[in-house]
TIPA-224212 format. One record per residue (C-alpha): chain; residue number from 0; residue in one letter; x, y, z. Coordinates in pm, 1 decimal. Layout:
// TIPA-224212
(A; NUM; a; (X; Y; Z)) ...
//
This chain:
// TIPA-224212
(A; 0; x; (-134.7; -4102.8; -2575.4)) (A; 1; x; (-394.4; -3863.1; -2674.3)) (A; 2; x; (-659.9; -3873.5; -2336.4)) (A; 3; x; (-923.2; -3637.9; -2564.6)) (A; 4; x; (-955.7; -3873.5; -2839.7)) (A; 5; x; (-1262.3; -4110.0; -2886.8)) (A; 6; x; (-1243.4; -4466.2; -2789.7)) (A; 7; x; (-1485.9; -4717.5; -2875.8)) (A; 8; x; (-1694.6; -4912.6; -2580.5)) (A; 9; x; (-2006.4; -5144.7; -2657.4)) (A; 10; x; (-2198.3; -4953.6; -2893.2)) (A; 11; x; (-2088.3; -4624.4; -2810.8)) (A; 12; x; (-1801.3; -4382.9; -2870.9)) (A; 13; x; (-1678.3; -4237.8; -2564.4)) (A; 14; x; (-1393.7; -4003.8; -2450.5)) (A; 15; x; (-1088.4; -4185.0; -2358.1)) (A; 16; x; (-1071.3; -4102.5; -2040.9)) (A; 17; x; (-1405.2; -4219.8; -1954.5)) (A; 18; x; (-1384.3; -4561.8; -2082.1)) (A; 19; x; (-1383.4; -4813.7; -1774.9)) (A; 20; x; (-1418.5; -5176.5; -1680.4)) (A; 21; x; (-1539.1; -5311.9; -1366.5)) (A; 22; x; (-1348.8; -5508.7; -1135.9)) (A; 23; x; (-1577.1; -5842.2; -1221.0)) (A; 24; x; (-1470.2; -5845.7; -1609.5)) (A; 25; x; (-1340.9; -6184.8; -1674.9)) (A; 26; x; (-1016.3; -5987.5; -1737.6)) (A; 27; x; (-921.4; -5914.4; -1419.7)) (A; 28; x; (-1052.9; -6192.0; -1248.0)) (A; 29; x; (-890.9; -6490.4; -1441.5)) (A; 30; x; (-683.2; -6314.4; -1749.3)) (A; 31; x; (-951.5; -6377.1; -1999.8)) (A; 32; x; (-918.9; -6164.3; -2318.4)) (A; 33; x; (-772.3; -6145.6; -2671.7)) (A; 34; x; (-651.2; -5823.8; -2834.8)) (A; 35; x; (-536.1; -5744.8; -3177.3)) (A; 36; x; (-289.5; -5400.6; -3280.9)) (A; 37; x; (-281.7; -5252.3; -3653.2)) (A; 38; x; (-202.5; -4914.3; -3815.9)) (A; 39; x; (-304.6; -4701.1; -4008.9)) (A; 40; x; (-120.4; -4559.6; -4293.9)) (A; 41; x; (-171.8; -4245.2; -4443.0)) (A; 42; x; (-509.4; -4242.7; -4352.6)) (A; 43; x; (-531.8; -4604.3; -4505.7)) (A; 44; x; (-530.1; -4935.6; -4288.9)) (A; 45; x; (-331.5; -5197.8; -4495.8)) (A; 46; x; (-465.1; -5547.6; -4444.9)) (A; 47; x; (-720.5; -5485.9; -4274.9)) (A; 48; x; (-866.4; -5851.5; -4372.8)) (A; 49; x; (-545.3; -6020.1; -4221.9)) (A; 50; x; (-625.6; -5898.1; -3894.2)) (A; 51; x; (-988.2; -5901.0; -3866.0)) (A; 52; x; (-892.8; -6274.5; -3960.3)) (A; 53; x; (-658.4; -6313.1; -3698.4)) (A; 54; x; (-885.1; -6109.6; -3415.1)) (A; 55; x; (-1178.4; -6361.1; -3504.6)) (A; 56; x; (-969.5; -6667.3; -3512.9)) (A; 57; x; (-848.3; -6578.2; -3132.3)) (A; 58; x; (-1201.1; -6516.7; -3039.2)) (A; 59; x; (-1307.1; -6849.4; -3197.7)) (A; 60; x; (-1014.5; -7052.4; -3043.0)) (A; 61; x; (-1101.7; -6859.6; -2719.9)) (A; 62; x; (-1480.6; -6942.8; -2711.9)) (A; 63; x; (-1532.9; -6598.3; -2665.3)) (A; 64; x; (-1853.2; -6475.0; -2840.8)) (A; 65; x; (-1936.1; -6102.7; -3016.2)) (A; 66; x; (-2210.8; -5963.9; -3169.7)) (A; 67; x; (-2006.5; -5805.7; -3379.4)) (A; 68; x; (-1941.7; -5881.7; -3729.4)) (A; 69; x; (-1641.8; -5791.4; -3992.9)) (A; 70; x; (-1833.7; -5491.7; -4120.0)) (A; 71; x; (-1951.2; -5343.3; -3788.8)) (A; 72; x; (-1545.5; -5333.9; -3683.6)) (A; 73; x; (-1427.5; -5177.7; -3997.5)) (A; 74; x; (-1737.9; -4962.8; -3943.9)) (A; 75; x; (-1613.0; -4821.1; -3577.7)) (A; 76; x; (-1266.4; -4821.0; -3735.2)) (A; 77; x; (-1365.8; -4566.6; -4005.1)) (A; 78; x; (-1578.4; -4377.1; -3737.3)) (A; 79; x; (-1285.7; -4371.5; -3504.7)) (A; 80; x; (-1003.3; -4243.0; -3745.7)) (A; 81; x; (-1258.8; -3981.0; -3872.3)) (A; 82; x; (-1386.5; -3865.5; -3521.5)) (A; 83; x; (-1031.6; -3865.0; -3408.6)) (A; 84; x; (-831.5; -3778.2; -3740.5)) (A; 85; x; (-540.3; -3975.0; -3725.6)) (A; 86; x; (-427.4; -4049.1; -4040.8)) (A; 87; x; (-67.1; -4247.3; -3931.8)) (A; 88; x; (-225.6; -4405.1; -3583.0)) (A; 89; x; (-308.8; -4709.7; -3392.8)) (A; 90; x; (-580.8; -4907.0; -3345.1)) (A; 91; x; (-598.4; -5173.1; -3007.2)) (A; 92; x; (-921.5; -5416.1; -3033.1)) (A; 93; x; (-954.3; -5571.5; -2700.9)) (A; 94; x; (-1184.7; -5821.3; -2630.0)) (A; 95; x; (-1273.0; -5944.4; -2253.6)) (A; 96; x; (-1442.6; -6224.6; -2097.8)) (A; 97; x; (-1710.6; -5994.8; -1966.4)) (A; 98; x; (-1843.9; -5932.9; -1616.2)) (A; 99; x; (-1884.2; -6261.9; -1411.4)) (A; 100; x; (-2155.6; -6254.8; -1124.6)) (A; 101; x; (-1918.5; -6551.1; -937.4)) (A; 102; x; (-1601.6; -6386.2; -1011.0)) (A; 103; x; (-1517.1; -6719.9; -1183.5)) (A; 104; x; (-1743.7; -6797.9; -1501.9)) (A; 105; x; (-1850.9; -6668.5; -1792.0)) (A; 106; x; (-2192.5; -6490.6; -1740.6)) (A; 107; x; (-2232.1; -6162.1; -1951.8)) (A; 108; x; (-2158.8; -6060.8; -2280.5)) (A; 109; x; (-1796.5; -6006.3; -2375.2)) (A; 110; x; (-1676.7; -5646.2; -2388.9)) (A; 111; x; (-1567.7; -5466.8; -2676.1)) (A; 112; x; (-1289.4; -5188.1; -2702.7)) (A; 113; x; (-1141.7; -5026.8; -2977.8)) (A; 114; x; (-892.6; -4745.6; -2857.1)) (A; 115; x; (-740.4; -4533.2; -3154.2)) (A; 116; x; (-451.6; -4394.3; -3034.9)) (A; 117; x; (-124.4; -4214.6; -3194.8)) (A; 118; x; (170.6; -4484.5; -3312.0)) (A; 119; x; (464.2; -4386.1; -3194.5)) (A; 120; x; (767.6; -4463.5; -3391.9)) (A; 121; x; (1080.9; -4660.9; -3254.0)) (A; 122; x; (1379.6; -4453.3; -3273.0)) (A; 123; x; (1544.0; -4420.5; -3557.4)) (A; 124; x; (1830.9; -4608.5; -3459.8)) (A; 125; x; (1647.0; -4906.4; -3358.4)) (A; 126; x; (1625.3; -4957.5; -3776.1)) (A; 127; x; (1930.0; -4839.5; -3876.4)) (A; 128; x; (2212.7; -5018.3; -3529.2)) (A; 129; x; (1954.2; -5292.5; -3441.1)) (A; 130; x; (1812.2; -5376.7; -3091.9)) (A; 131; x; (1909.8; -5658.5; -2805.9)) (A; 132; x; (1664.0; -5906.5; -2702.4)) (A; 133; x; (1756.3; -6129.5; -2373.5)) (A; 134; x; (1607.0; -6453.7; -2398.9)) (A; 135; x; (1369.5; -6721.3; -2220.2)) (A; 136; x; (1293.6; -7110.8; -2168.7)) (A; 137; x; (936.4; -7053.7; -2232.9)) (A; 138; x; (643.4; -7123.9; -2523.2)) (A; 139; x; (327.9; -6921.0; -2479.4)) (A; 140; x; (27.9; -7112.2; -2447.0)) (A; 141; x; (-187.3; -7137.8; -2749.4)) (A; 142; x; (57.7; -6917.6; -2933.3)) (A; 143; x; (-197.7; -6888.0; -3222.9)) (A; 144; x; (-381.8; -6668.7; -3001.6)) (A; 145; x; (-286.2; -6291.3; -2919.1)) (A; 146; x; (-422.1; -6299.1; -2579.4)) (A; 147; x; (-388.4; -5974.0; -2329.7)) (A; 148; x; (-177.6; -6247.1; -2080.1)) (A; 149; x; (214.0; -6087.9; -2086.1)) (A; 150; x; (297.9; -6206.8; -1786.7)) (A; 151; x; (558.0; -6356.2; -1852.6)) (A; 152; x; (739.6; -6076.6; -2058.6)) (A; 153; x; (660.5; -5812.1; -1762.6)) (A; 154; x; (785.0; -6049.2; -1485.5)) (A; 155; x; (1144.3; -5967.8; -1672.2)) (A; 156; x; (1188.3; -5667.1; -1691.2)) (A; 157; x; (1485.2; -5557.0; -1478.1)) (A; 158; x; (1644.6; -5774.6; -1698.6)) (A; 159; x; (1529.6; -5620.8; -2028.0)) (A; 160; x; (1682.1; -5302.6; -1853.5)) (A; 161; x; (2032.5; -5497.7; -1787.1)) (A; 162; x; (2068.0; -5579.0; -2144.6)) (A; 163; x; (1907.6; -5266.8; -2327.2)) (A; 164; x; (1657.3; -5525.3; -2446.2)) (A; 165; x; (1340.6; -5441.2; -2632.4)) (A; 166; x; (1200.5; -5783.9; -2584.7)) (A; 167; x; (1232.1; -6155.7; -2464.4)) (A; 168; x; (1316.8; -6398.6; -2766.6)) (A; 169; x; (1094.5; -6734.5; -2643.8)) (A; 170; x; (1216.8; -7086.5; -2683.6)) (A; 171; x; (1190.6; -7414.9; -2578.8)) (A; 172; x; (1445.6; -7715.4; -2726.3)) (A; 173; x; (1312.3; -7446.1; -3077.6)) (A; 174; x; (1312.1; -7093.1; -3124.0)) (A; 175; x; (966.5; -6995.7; -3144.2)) (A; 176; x; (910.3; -6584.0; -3186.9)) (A; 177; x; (936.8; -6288.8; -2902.4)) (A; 178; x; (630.6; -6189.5; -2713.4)) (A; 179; x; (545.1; -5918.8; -2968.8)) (A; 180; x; (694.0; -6046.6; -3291.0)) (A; 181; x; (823.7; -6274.5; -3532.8)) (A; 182; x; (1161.5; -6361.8; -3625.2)) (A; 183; x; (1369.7; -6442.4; -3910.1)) (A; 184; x; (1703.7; -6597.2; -3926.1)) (A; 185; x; (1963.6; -6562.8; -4183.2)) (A; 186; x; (2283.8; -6804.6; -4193.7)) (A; 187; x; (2498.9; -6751.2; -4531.0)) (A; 188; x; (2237.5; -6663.2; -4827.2)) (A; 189; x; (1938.6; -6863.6; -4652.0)) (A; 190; x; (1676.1; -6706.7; -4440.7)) (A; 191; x; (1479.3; -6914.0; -4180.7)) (A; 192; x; (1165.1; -6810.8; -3976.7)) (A; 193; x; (1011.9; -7049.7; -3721.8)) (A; 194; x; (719.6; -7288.6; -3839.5)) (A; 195; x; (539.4; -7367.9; -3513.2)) (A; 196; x; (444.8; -7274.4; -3142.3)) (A; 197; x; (430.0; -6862.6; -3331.4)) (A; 198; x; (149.4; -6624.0; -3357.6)) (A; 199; x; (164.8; -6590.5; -3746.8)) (A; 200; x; (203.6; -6218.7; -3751.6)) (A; 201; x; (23.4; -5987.5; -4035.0)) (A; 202; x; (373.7; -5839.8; -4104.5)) (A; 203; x; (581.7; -6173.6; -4099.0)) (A; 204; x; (340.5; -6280.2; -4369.0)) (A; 205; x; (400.3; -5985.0; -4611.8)) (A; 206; x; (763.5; -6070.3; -4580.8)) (A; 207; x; (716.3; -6449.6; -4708.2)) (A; 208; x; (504.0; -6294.8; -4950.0)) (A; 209; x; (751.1; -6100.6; -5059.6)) (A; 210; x; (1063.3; -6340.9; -5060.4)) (A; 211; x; (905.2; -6713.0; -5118.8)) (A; 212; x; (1226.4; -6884.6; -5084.1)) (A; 213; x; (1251.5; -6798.8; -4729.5)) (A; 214; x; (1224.9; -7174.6; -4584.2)) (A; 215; x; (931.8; -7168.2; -4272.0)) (A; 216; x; (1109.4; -7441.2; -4028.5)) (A; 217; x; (1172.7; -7570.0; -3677.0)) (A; 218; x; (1475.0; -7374.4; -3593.5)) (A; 219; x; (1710.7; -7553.2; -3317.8)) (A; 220; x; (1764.3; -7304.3; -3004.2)) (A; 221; x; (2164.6; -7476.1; -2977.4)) (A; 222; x; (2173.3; -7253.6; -3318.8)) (A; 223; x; (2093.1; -6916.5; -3201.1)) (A; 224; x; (2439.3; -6765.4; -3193.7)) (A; 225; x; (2544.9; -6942.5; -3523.4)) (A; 226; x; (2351.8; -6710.2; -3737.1)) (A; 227; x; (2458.1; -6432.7; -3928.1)) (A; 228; x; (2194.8; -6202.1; -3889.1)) (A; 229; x; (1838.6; -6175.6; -3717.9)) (A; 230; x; (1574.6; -5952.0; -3763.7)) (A; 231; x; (1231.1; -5946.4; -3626.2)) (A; 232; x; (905.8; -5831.6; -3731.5)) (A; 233; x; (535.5; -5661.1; -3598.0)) (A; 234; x; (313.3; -5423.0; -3675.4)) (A; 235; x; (493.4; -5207.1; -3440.3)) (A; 236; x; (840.1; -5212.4; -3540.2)) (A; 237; x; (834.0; -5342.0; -3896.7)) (A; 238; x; (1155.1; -5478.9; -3995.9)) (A; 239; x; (1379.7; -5410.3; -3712.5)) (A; 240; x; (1774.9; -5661.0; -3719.5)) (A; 241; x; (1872.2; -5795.0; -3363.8)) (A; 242; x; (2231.9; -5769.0; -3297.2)) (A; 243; x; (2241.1; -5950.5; -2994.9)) (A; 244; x; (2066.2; -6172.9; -2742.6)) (A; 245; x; (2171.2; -6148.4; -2387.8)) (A; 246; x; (2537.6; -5956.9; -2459.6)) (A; 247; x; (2657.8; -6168.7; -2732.7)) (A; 248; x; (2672.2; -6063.3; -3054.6)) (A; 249; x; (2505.5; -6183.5; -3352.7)) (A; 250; x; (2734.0; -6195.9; -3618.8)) (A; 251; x; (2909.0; -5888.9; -3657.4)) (A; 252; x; (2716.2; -5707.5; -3424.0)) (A; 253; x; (2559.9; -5480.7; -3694.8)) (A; 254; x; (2268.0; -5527.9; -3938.5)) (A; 255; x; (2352.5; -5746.9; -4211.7)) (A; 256; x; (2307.5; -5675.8; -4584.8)) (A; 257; x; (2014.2; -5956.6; -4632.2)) (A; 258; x; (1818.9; -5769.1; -4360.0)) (A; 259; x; (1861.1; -5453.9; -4499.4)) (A; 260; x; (1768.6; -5568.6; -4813.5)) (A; 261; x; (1428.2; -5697.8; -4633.6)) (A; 262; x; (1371.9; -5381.7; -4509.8)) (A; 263; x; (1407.4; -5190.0; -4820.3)) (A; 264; x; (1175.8; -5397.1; -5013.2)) (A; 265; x; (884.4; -5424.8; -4689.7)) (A; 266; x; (914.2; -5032.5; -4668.2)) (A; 267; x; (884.7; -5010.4; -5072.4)) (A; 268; x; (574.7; -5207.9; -5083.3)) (A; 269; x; (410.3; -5002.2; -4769.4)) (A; 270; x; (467.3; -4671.8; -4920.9)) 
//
């Protein structure tokens, strides 16, 4: 992370490294913020209006109120990437509760970060062999919300480090995404992606714009190993197979010809 970019805080860019929260932020105190993640692109930030939907639906569902509007964040975006001049980098949104005089309610404004920092790329090999996920008997509450609460995923991860994992696969009696992404289920010719109890990722819709006949369902977790290929999706790592899920293969182990068909036409339509 670059500490001598520009961040943005409440009105104001300021230095990274001089952006700080006080202990009474709702944040701390009870876990109360939302957050969104998106790239930029050769200087471009590719639907943009699919995440600024997505930040102010979680704000919405999360009662937590801005005095921001659409064009005053795409604003202190463009500010940002030009102050900072990264053309392929990141930009975080987080959103807090705000400062609470009881430590308890809500009883200050929300504050507002943007922090525009480099992306840095998975490995290589991560697209090309696949990564392991280990999985978990859990369903994030109000899943339509991308919350700053990971609890759950950090509270695992010696075991991510047992299995090489990059991430816990989340399910209940259904298969319902990772904590960071989406996922997408192939068995013969027919791809599946979970219908409910999902964030609905930016990137997991360009893919079922892309290939309509991918069928959005519950998706039994008894069927897990019967697939023939996974892949998941995020900003973050695109189109990225799975090859297995706590030590046991998926298939053959190796990224399967539908998913690298996926990826070929995702990266097509992003260049």
């Amino acid at each position: 992370m670059i500490r001598n970019n520009y961040s943005y805080f409440n009105g104001h860019l300021v230095p990274f490294e001089d952006l700080n929260l006080h202990v009474t932020d709702l944040l701390f105190q009870r876990g109360y913020g939302v957050f969104d993640y998106f790239r930029s692109r050769e200087g471009k930030i590719p639907w943009l209006n699919d995440y600024l939907d997505r930040l102010f639906s979680s704000l919405d569902i999360s009662g937590i109120e801005v005095d921001m509007d659409r064009e005053r964040f795409v604003s202190v975006l463009h500010k940002l990437q030009q102050r900072n001049g990264l053309e392929n980098g990141a930009f975080k949104v987080i959103v807090t509760g705000g400062y609470s005089d009881n430590l308890e309610t809500v009883s200050g404004k929300a504050n507002v970060m943007v922090l525009n920092v480099p992306w840095n790329k998975p490995p290589i090999e991560t697209f090309e062999k696949g990564v392991h996920l280990i999985r978990e008997n859990f369903v994030r509450p109000n899943p339509e919300v991308k919350t700053l609460y990971y609890y759950n995923t950090l509270r695992l991860q010696k075991k991510l480090r047992e299995y090489g994992a990059v991430d816990v696969l989340y399910h209940s009696d259904k298969i319902s995404e990772t904590s960071r992404t989406n996922l997408f289920f192939i068995k013969g010719n027919d791809v599946y992606t979970p219908a409910s109890n999902i964030l609905k990722g930016i990137t997991r819709k360009q893919i079922l714009t892309l290939f309509s006949e991918i069928r959005v369902e519950d998706i039994e977790a008894g069927q897990l190993y019967d697939f023939d290929e996974i892949f998941l999706t995020s900003t973050s790592r695109d189109v990225t197979p799975v090859v297995s899920v706590e030590g046991q293969k998926i298939g053959t182990g190796t990224p399967g010809p539908i998913t690298r068909e996926i990826q070929a036409a995702f990266k097509a339509k992003i260049l």
